[in-house]
C-alpha positions as CSV (number, residue, x, y, z in Angstrom):
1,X,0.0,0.0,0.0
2,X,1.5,3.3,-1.0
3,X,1.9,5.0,2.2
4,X,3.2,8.5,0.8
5,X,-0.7,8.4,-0.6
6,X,-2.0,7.5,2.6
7,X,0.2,9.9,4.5
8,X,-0.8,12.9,2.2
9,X,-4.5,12.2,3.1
10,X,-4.3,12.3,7.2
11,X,-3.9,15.2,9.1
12,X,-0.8,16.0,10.8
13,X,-0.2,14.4,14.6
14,X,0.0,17.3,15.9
15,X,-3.7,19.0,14.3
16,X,-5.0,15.6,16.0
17,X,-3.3,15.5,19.3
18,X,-4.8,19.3,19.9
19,X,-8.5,18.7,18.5
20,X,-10.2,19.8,21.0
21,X,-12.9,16.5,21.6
22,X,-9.6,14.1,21.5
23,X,-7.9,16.0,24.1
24,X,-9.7,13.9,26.9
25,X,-7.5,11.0,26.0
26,X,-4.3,13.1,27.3
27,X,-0.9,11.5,27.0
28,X,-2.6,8.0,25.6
29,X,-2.7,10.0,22.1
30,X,1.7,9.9,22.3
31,X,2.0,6.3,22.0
32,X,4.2,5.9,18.7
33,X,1.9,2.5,17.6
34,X,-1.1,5.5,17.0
35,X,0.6,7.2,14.3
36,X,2.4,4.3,12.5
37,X,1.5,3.3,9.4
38,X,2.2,-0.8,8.5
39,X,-0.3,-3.1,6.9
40,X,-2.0,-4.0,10.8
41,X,-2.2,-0.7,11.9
42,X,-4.1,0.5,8.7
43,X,-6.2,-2.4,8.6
44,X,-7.1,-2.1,11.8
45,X,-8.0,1.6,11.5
46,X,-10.2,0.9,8.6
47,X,-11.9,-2.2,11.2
48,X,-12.7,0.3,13.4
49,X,-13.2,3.1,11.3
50,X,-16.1,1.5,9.6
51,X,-17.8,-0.1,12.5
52,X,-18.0,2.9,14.4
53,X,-19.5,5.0,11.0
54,X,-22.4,2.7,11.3
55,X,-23.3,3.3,14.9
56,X,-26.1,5.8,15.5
57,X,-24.9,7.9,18.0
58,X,-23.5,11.3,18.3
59,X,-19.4,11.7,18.7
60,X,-18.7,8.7,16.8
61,X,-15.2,10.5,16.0
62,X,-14.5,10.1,20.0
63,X,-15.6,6.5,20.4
64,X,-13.5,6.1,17.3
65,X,-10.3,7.3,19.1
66,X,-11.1,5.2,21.8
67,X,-11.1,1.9,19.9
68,X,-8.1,3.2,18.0
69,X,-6.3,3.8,21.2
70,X,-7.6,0.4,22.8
71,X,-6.7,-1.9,19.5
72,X,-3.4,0.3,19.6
73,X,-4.3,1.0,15.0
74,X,-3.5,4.2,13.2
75,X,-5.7,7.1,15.3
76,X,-6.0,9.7,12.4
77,X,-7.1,7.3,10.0
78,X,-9.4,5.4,12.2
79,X,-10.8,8.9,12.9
80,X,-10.9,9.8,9.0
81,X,-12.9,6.9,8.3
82,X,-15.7,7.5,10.5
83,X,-16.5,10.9,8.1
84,X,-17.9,8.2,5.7
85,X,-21.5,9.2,8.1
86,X,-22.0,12.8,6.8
87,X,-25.1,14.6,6.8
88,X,-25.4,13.0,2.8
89,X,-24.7,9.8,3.6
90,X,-26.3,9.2,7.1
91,X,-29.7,8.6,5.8
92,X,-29.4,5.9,3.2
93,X,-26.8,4.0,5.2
94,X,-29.0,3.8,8.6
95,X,-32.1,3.5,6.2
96,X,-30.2,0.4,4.9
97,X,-29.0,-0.5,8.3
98,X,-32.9,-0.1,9.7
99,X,-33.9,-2.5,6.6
100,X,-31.2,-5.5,7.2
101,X,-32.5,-4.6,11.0
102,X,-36.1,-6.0,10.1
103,X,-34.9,-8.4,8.1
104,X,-33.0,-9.8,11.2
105,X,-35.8,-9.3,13.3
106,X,-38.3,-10.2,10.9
107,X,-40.4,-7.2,12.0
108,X,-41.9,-4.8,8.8
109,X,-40.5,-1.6,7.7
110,X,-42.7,0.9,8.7
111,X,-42.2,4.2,6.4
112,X,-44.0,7.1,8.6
113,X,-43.6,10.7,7.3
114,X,-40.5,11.8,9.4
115,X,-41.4,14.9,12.3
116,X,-38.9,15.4,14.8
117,X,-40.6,15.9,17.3
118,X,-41.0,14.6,20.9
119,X,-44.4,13.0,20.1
120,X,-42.7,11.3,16.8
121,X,-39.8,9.6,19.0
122,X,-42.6,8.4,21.7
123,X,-44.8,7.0,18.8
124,X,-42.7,6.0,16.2
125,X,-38.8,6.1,17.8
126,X,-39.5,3.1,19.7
127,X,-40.4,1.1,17.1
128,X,-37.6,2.1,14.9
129,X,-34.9,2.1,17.2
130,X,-34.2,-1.9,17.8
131,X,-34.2,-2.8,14.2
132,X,-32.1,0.2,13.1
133,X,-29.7,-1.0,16.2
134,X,-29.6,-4.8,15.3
135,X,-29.2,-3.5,11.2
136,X,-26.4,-1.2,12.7
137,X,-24.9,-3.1,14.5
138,X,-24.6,-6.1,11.8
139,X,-23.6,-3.8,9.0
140,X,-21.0,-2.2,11.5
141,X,-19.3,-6.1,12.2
142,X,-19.6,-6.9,8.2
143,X,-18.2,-3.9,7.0
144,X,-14.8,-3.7,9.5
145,X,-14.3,-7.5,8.9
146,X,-14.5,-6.7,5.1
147,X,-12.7,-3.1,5.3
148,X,-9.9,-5.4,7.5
149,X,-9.9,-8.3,5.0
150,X,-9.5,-5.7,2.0
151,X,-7.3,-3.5,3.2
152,X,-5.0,-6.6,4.3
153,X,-5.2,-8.4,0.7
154,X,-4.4,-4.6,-1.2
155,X,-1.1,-4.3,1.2
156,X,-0.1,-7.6,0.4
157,X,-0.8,-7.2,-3.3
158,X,0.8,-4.3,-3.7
159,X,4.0,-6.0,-1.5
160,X,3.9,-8.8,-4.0
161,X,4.1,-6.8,-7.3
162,X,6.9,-4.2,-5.6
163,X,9.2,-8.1,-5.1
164,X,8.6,-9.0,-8.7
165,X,8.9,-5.6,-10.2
166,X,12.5,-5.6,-7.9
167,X,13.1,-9.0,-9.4
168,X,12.3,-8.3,-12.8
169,X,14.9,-5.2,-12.3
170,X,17.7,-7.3,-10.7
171,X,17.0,-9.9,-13.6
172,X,17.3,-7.0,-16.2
173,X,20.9,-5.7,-14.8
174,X,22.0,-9.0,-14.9
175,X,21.0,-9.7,-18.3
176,X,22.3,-5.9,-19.2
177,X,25.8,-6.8,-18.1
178,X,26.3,-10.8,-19.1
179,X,27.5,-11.0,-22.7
């Protein structure tokens, strides 16, 4: 995996030791395995990146750091990848994640006009809110496995073709300089 590309993506160490919700983990954040960036560190970044985009709760950057710092992956990029949530994306992947949730529970997928409003969550909340966990939740587990399998198999792919391109260079030169 190309890590100068990787690298040019994250923020520096510093913007994410200072950001201002991550400075409650205090001198946890200056462990050297946080920043590093080797084939289990990413992968496990984009695990727990991608699990915690999928849960519906608010500061999923924090519990992101958390699990970062707790797995001992790559913080800034495990933080990154929970931006895949934004306020475009959050409704058709918890939609989908409430939809595998009634699949799972075999309840029905109730479309009610959306009205935030306290009367809305006592009526209609409740009934939303254990298949949209269970959907969450099982999306969350299937996409980090998948994100970690990935992520894994493109490091090593990319390892793999860097040896032979080396090899086919070596075997080159040799050739070059044998009359």
């Amino acid at each position: 995996m190309p890590k100068r590309f990787i690298k040019s993506l994250l923020p520096h160490h510093d913007t994410v030791r200072n950001h201002k919700h991550l400075r409650i983990f205090g001198s946890l954040m200056h462990d050297a395995n946080l920043w590093h960036l080797n084939r289990h560190s990413v992968s496990g970044a984009f695990a727990v990146g991608l699990f915690m985009a999928f849960i519906p709760i608010p500061f999923q950057m924090v519990l992101a750091a958390a699990a970062a710092i707790f797995f001992r992956v790559n913080l800034p990029l495990s933080v990154a990848l929970v931006w895949i949530t934004n306020p475009i994306t959050i409704p058709p992947m918890f939609f989908f994640a409430y939809w595998v949730g009634t699949l799972i529970t075999g309840d029905t997928a109730t479309l009610e006009p959306f009205h935030f409003s306290w009367e809305w969550i006592q009526n209609v909340g409740v009934e939303i809110w254990v298949p949209l966990l269970i959907g969450s939740l099982f999306c969350a587990t299937v996409s980090s496995i998948l994100g970690y399998s990935l992520i894994l198999w493109i490091w090593r792919w990319h390892a793999v073709e860097k040896w032979k391109a080396r090899r086919l260079r070596k075997k080159t030169r040799r050739s070059a300089t044998t009359p």
